[in-house]
C-alpha positions as CSV (number, residue, x, y, z in Angstrom):
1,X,26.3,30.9,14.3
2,X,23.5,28.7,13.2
3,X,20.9,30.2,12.2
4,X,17.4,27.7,12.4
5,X,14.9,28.5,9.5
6,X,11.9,30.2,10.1
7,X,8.7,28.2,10.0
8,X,6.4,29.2,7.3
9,X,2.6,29.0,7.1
10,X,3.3,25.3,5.3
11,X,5.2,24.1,8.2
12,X,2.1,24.8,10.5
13,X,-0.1,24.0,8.4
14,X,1.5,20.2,7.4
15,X,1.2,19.1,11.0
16,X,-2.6,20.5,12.0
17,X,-3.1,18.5,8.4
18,X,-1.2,15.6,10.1
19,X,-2.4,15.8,13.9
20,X,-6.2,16.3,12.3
21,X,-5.5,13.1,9.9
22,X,-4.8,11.0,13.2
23,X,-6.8,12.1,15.5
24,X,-10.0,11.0,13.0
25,X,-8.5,8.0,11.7
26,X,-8.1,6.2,15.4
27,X,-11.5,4.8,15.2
28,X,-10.9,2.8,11.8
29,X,-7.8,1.8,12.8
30,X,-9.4,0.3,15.7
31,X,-12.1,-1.4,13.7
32,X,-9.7,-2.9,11.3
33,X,-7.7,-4.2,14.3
34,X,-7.3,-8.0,14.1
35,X,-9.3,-8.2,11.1
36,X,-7.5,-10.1,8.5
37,X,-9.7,-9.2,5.4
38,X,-6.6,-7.9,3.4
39,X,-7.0,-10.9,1.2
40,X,-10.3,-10.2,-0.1
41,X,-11.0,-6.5,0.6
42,X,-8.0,-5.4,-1.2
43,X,-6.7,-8.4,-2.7
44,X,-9.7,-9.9,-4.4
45,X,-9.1,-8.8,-8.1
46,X,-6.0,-10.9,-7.8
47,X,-8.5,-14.0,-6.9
48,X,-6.9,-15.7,-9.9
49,X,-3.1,-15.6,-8.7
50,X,-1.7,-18.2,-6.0
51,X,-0.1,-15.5,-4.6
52,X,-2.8,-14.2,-3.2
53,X,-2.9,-17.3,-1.0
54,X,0.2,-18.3,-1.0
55,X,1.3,-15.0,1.1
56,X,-1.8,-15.7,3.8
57,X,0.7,-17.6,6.5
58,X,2.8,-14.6,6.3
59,X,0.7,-12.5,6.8
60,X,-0.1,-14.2,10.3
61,X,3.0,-14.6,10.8
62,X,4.0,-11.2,10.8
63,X,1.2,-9.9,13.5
64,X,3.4,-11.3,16.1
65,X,7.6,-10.5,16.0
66,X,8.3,-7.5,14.0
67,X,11.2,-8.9,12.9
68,X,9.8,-10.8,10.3
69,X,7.8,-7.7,8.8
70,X,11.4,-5.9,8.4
71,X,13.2,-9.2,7.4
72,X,10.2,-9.7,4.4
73,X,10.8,-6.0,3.5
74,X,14.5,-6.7,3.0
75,X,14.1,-9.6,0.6
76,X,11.8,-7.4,-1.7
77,X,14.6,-4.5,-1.7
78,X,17.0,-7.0,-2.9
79,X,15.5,-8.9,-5.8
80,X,16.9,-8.3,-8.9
81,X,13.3,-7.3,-10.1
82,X,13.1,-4.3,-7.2
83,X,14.5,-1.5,-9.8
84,X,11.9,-2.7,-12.0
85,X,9.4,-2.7,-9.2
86,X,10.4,1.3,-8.4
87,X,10.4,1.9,-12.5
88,X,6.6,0.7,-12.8
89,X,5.8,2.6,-9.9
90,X,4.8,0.0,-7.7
91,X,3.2,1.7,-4.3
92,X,4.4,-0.1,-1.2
93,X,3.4,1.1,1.9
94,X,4.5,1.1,4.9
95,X,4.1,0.4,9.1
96,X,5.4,3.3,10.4
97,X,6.3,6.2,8.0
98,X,4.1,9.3,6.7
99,X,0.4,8.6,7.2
100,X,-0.1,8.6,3.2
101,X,2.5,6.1,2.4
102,X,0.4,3.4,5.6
103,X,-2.3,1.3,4.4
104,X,-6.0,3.3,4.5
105,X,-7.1,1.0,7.2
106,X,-4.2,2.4,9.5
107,X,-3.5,6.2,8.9
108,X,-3.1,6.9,12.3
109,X,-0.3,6.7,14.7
110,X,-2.8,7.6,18.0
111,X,-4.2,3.7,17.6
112,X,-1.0,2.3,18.2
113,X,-0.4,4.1,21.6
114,X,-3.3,3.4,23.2
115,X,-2.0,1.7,26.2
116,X,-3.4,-2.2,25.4
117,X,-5.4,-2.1,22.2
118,X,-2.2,-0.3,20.9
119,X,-0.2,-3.5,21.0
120,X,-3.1,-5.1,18.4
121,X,-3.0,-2.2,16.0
122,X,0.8,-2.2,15.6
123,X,0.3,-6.2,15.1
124,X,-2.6,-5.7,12.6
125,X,-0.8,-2.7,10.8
126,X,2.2,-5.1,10.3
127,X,0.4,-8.4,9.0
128,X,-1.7,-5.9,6.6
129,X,1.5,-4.3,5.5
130,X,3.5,-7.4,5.1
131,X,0.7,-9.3,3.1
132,X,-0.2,-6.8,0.7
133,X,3.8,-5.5,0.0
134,X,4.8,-9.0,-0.6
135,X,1.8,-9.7,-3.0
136,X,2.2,-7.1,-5.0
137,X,6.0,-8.1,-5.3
138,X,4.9,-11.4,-5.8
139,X,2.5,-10.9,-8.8
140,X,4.6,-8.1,-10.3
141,X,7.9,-10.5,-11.2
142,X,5.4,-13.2,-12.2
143,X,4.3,-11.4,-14.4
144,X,8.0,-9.6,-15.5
145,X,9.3,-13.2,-16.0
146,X,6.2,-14.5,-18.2
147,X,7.4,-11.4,-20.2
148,X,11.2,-12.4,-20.1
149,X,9.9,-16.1,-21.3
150,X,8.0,-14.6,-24.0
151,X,10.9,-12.7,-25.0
152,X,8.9,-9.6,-24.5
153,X,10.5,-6.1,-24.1
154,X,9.8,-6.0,-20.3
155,X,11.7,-2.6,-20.2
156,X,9.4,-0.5,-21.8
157,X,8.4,2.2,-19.8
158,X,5.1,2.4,-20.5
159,X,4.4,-1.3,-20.4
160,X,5.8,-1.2,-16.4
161,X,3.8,1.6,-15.7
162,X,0.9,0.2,-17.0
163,X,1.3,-3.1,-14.8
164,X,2.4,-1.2,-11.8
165,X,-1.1,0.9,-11.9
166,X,-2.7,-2.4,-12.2
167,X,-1.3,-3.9,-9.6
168,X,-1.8,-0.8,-7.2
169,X,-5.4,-1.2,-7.9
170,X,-5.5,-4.6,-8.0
171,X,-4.1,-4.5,-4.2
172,X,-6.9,-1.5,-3.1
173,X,-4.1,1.7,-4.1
174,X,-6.3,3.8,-6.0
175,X,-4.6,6.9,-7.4
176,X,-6.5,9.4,-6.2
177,X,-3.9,12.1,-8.3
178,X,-3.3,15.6,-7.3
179,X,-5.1,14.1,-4.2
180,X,-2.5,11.5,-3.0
181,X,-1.0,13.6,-0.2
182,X,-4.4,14.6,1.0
183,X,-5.0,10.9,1.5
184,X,-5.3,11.3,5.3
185,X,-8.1,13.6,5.5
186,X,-9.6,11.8,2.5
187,X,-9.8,8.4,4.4
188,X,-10.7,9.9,7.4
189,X,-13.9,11.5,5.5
190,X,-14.6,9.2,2.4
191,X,-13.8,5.7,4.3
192,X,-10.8,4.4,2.1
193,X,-10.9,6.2,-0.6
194,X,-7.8,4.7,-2.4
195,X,-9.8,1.5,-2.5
196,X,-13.0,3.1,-4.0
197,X,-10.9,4.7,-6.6
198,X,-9.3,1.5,-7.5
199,X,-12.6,-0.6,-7.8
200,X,-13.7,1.9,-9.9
201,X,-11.0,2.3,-12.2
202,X,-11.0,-2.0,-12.3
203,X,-14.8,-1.7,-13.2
204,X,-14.5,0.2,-16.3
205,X,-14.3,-1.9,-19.4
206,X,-12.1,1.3,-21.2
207,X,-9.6,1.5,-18.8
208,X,-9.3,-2.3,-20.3
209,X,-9.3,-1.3,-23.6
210,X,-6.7,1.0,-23.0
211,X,-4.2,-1.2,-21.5
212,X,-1.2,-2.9,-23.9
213,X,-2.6,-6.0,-25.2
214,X,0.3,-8.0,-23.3
């Protein structure tokens, strides 16, 4: 005989978190819905890189058949460089899993089934999530292979996880710590709060002066 677990006070409590988390997140993801300010709203620290403009057509692109978002997802999960990626901690979100792994600007699920508008959110969440996964893939093996030419020990631990925090920021992933799996609520409250974390940590002349010299 099977015997189903019990749910616990966690169980219940996880999915009032949740269903809270999208029911007050639907009117962002509505503004944010054919905007295509990824670029420079979360982007613009990378100003400097190509990449950052490079990736714009795909990010177009990718509004329309959802094909293409899976199909640019796949090529990042088979570089050579992915492990590397995962090692440096690199924070890739994504379209449709849980609400804290989605970009802030579409931590709801609701949006998407409004009959009509919905159509737009899943086509904005998409381009958004294709860009900004693509550009931080983009810059990170740039810079990994300017190591390699420079014959730099690119497998130092700390030296990844140093660029993949930068990178997270760089792209509007704050980490907001202890705090991360509260990023729901925390959006829904503090209006992307991720991205306010990051522009702070980016504005600090010591977190500079803290970073390896490479």
């Amino acid at each position: 005989e099977i015997v189903k677990p019990l749910k616990t006070n966690k169980d219940w409590y996880d999915k009032l978190k949740e269903g809270t988390a999208n029911v007050l997140n639907v009117p962002r993801a509505l503004m944010t819905s054919a905007d295509v300010s990824a670029p420079f709203r979360q982007g613009v620290f990378l100003v400097g890189h190509k990449e950052l403009y490079t990736n714009m057509p795909r990010m177009v692109k990718a509004a329309f058949p959802s094909e293409y978002h899976d199909a640019v997802w796949s090529e990042i999960r088979q570089r050579p460089t992915y492990r590397w990626m995962q090692r440096a901690g690199i924070s890739f979100s994504s379209v449709d899993g849980p609400l804290e792994s989605r970009e802030e600007a579409f931590m709801s699920r609701l949006a998407e089934k409004i009959p009509g508008i919905g159509r737009v959110v899943g086509a904005s969440n998409r381009a958004y999530v294709t860009y900004l996964n693509r550009l931080r893939a983009d810059v990170f093996d740039k810079i990994l292979y300017s190591w390699k030419d420079l014959d730099v020990d690119y497998r130092n631990t700390g030296r990844l996880r140093q660029l993949g925090k930068f990178i997270n920021a760089a792209t509007g992933r704050g980490d907001l710590g202890k705090y991360n799996d509260a990023a729901p609520l925390l959006s829904a409250t503090f209006f992307s709060p991720r991205l306010q974390m990051s522009r702070l940590m980016l504005l600090n002349p010591v977190y500079y002066m803290r970073m390896d010299p490479l």
